[in-house]
C-alpha atoms as one frame of an Amber mdcrd trajectory, in Angstrom:
protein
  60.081-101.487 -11.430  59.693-103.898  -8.840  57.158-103.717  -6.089  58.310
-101.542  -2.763  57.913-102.998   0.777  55.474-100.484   1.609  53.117-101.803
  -1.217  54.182-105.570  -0.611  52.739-104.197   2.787  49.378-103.024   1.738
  49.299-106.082  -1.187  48.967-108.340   2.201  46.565-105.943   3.791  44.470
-105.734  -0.070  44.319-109.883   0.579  42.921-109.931   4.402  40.301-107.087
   3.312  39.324-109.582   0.076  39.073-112.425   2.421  36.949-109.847   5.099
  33.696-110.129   2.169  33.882-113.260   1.221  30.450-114.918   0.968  28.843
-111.518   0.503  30.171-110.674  -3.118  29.274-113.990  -5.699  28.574-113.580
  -8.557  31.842-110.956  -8.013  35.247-111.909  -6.803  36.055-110.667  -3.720
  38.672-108.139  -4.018  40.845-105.796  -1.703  41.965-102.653  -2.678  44.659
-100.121  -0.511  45.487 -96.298  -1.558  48.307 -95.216  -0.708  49.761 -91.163
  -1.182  52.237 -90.204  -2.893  54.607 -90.421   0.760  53.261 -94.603   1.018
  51.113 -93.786   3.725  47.762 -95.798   3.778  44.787 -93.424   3.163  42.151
 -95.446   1.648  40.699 -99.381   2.002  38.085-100.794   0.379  36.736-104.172
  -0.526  34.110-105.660  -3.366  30.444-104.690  -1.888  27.278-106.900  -2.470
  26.037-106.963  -6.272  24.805-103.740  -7.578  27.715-101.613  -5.428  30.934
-100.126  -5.210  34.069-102.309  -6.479  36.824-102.243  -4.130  39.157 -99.795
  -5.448  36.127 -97.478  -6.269  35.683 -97.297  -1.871  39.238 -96.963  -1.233
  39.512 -93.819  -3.139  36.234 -92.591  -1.641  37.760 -92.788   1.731  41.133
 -91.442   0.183  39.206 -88.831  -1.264  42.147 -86.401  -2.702  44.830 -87.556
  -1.145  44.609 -90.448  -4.042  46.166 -88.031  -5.921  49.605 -88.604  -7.000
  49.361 -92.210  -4.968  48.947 -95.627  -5.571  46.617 -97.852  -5.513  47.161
-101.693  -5.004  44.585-103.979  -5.865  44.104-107.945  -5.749  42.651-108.154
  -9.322  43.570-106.119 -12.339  41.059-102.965 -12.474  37.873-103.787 -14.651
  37.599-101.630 -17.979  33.948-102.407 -18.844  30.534-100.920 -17.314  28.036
-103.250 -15.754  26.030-102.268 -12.566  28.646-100.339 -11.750  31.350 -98.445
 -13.964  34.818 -99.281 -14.509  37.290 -98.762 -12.115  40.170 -97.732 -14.895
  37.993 -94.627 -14.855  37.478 -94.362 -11.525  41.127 -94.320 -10.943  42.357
 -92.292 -13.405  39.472 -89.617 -12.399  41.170 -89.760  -8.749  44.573 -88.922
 -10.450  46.669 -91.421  -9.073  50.178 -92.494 -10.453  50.603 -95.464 -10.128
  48.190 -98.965 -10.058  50.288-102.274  -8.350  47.941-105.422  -9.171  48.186
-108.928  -8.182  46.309-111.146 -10.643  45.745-110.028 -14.089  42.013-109.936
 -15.428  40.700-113.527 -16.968  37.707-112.530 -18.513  36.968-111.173 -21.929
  34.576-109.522 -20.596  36.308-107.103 -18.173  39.997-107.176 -19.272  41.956
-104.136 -20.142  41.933-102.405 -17.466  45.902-102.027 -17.212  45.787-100.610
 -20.667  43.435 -98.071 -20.600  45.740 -97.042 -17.553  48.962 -97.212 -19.245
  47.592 -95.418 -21.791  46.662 -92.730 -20.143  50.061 -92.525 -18.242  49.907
 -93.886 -14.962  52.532 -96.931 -13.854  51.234-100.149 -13.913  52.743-103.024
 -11.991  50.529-106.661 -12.556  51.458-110.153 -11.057  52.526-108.683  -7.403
  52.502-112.053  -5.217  49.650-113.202  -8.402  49.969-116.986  -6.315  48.773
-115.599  -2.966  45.727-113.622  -4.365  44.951-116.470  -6.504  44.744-118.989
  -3.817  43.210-116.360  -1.150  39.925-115.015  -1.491  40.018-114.527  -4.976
  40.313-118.197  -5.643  36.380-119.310  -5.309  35.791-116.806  -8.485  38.571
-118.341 -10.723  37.542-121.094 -10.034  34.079-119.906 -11.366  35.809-118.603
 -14.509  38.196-121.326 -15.617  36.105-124.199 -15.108  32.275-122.868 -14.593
  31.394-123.997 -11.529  31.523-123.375  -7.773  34.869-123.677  -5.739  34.157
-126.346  -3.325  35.004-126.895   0.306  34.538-129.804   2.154  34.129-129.713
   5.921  34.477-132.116   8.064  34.848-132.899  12.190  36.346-136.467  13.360
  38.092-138.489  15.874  42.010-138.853  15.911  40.591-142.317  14.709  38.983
-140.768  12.053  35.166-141.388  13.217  32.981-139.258  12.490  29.995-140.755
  14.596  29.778-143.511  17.111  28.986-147.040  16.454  25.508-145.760  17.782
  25.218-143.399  15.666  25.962-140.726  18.445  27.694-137.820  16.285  26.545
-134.632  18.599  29.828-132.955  20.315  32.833-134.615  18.897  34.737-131.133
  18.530  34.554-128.449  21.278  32.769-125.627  21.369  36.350-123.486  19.909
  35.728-125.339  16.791  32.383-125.479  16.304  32.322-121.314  16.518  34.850
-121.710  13.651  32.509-123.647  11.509  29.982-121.702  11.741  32.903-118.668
  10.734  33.469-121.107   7.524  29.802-120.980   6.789  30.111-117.380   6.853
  32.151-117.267   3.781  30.234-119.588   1.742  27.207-118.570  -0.798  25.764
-122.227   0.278  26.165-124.827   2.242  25.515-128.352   1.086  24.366-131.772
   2.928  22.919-134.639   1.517  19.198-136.153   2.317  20.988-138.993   4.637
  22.813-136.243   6.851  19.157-133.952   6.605  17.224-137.333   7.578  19.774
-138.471  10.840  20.747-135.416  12.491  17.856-132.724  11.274  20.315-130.148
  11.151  19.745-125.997  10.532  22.518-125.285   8.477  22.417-121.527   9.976
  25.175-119.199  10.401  25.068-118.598  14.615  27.125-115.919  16.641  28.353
-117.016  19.793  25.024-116.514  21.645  23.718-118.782  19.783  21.728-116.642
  17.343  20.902-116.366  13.827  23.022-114.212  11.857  22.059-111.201   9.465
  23.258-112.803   6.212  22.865-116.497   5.487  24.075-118.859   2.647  21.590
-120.774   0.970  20.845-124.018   2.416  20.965-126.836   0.071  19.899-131.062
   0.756  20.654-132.565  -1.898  17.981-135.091  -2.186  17.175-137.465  -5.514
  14.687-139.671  -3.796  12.782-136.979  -2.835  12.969-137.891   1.267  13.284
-134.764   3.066  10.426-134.313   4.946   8.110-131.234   5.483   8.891-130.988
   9.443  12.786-130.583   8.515  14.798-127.789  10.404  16.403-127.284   7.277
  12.702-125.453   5.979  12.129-123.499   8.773  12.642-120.429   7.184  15.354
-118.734   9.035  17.235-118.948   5.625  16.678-119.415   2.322  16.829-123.389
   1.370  17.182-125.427  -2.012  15.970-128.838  -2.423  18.110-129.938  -5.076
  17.478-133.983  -6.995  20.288-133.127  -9.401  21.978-135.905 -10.656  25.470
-136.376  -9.002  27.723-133.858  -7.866  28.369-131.828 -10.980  24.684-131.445
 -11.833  24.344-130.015  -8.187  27.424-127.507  -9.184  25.682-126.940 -11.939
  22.817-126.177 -10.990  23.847-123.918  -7.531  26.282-122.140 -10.320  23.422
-120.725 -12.501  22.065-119.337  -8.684  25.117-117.128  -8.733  27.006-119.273
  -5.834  30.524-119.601  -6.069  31.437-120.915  -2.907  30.104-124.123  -1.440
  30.348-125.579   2.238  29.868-129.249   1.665  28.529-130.824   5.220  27.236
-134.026   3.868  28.083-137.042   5.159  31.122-140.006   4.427  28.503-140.882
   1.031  28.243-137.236  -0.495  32.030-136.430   0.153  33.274-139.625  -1.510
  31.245-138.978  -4.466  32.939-135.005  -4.242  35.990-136.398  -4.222  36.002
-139.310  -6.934  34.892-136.361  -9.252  37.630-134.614  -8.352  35.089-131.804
  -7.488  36.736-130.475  -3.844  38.707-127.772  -3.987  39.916-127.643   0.005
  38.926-129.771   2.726  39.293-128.330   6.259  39.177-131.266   8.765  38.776
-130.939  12.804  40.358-133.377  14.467  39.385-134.340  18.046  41.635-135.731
  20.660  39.071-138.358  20.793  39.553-142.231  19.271  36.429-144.456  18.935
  37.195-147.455  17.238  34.106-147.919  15.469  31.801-146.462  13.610  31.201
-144.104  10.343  34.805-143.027   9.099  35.198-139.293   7.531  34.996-140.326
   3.873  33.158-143.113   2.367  34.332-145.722  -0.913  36.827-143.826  -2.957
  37.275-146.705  -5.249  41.083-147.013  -4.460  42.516-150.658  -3.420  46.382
-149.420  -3.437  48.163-147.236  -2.157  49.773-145.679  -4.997  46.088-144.817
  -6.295  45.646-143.019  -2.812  44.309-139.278  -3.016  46.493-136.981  -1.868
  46.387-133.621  -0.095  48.922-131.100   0.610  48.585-129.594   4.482  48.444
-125.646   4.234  47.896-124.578   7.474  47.499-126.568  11.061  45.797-123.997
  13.822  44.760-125.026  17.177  41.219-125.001  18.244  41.019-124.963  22.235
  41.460-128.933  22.554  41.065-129.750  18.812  42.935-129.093  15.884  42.077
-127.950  12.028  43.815-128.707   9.252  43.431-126.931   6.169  44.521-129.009
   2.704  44.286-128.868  -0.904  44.179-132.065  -3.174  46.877-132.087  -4.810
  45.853-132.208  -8.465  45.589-129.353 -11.371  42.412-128.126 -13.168  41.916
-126.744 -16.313  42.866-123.197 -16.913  41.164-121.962 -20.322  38.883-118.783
 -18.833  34.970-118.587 -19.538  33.454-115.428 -19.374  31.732-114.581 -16.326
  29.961-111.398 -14.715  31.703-108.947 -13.363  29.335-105.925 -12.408
């Protein structure tokens, strides 16, 4: 049996409640889970809380409460078997009597897999790999990521001119994108368990690194704040220690030391900031996941350009990037892209609890 509409319905509407908790979740994926009743009307929703609580499919059938029964639930990532801080959500499901489980991406850990069987086993239908690409690329993807190749998912941000400048010849970098886009990065940050800049960014422009609402303020939950800084030059008076968030001061060497080490923190999802000199290095490692790039209607001529020596002379050697998305931001535009290249895909064990 096939997926219905009604649960290709709530599959989409399991993915935007995933995406709704992202940077809130790591070491956890971030996972979406809808209940249906046994008519295919929505009575539950639920999404992966903080460490320590309730897996998403464990709130959706709290708010379903009995009308789980005889339902189904549909679920981003395959129900965990296994007890850690919390206990598995097989159980949870079967305990709420529902018929029927529709799953997107099957579990890739050791640790937590069989979840589908235990189900099966007990009776209840069991559909896995519903639209598996979409979950895997959507909010779920900064956690596989985590799994298959043991470090953070990276993103790189970063603002320019149509000319690709991302300062003047000055040095003047303040205001190139409008006040639309800068709202949206500090959305992005929002998502992300860190955000990363390098000690020539944290030296030029002194910047916070904070998430900010629209007034301006400091938001409830931040991502760690990390310079990465080998020569040891950020100084004391930095915004960057003023203690609105927590900060790491990382002389790592290279970027996949830095992964490294912001992996054993529990991040799994990065913001890199840094400058044209950090993202080159990202990118020659192959170590950037998605770069998301506002462009202003702006062309200087001169200056700093977006990304620094790749070490590529020809054009047949030239990175490439698929476009995903293109959205408007008042006067400036984002583009969303993934490089174009494929990682390894042999699982690690991770936690899931």
């Amino acid at each position: 049996m096939t997926a219905t509409p009604v649960e290709l319905a709530a599959m989409a509407r399991a993915r935007d409640l995933g995406q709704g908790v992202l940077g809130t979740t790591s070491p956890n994926p971030a996972v979406g889970a809808v209940v249906l009743d046994a008519a295919g009307a929505v009575v539950g929703e639920g999404a992966t809380s903080p460490p320590g609580g309730p897996h998403a499919e464990v709130q959706a059938l709290r708010r379903a409460g009995e009308r789980a029964r005889g339902g189904t639930a549909v679920v981003t990532l395959e129900p965990c078997a296994h007890t850690g801080r919390t206990g598995p959500c097989a159980d949870a499901l079967l305990a709420a009597g529902v018929a029927r489980v529709v799953v997107a991406v099957p579990e890739p850990t050791e640790l937590a897999v069989g979840g589908a069987e235990r189900l099966r086993a007990a009776g209840v239908d069991v559909e896995v790999g519903v639209e598996q690409e979409a979950a895997e690329e959507g909010a779920l993807a900064a956690w596989l990521t985590g799994v298959r190749e043991h470090r953070p998912f990276v993103v790189w941000k970063v603002g320019a001119t149509l000319d690709g400048r991302v300062a003047a010849a000055d040095g003047t970098s303040r205001w190139i994108t409008g006040p639309v886009a800068r709202a949206a990065v500090h959305a992005l940050r929002a998502t992300c368990d860190a955000v990363v800049v390098g000690s020539g960014t944290a030296l030029a422009d002194d910047p916070r690194l904070t998430v900010r609402d629209a007034d301006g303020r400091d938001a409830a939950r931040q991502p760690l704040r990390v310079v990465h800084d080998r020569r040891g030059r950020l100084p004391a008076t930095a915004r960057v220690l003023d203690g609105a968030a927590p900060t790491h001061v990382s002389r790592a060497e290279g970027p996949a030391g830095l992964l490294a080490e912001l992996f054993d923190r529990d991040v799994r999802r990065v913001l890199l900031e840094g400058g044209p000199t950090l993202a080159a290095a990202f990118l020659r490692a192959g170590l950037v996941d998605e770069a998301v790039v506002h462009l202003a209607p702006k062309l200087l001529g001169a200056g700093p350009s977006l990304v620094g020596d790749l070490g590529i002379s020809t054009i047949g050697a030239a990175l490439s990037l698929e476009l995903r998305e293109v959205t408007p931001l008042g006067g400036d535009v984002q583009l969303r892209l993934r490089p174009t290249r494929h990682t390894g895909d042999r699982p690690h064990a991770d936690e899931r609890g």
